[in-house]
N, C-alpha and C positions, 0 to 999 in steps of 0.2 A: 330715505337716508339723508337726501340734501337738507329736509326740514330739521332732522334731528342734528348733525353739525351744523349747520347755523345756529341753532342755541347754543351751540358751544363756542361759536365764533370761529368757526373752521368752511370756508366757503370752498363746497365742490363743483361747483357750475362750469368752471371753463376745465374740468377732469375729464376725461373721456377713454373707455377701457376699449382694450385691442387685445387681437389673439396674439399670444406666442408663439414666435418662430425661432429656429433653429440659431440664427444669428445671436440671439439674445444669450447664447451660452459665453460666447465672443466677446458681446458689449459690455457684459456686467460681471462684475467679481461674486455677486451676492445671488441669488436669488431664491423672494420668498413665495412661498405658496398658502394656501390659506386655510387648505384640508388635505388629506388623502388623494381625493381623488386629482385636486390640485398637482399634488407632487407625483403621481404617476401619469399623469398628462405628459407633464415637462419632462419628467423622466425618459417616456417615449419616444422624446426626439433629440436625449442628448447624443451626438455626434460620439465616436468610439474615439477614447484615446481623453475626453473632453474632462476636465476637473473640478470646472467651477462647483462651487458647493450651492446643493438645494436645500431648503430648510422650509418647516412649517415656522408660520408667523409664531405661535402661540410657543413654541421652542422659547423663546424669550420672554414668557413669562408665567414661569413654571409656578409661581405665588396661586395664580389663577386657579390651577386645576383642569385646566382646559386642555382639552387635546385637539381643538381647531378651533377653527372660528363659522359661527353657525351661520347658514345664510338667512340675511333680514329678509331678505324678499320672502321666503317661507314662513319663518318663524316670525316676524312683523315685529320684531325685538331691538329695535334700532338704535336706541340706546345702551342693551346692552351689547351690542357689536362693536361701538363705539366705544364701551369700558373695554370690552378687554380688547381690541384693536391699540386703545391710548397705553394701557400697560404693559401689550408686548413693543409700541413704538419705542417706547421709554428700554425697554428692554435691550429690544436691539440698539439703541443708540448710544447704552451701557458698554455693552457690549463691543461696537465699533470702536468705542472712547478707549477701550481699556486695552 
């Protein structure tokens, strides 16, 4: 994935992923997930009473046809994780805007 964003001119090298914890309902007004299984993860540790909203990424870019977003590591598709990654950012960033 890091080779395929650098063609694009998008550097992930100082990115580093962590698990989700409960606080994170707290920290963030938003939060996205990236499949299914994603949003029932998170789902399992919202705290009762809790509101933030969960959303799949791909929510935001319903143009796609996508109902997630597939993982590269599997499917070795890196570029196209990247297209619709870049269309639902644009997406949601519509969407904030608006």
């Amino acid at each position: 994935m890091q080779k395929a964003a650098i063609r694009r001119g998008i550097d992930l090298g100082d990115l580093r992923a962590r698990q989700f914890t409960v606080a994170d309902f707290d920290r963030f007004d938003l939060i996205i997930g990236m499949d299914d299984q994603n949003i029932a993860d998170i789902e399992g540790l919202r705290p009762p009473g809790n509101s933030t909203p969960v959303r799949l990424l791909t929510d935001f870019a319903p143009q796609t046809g996508a109902d997630h977003v597939p993982d590269p590591y599997y499917t070795r598709d890196f570029d196209g994780a990247l297209d619709l990654i870049e269309a639902a950012v644009d997406g949601l960033a519509a969407h904030l805007d608006g």
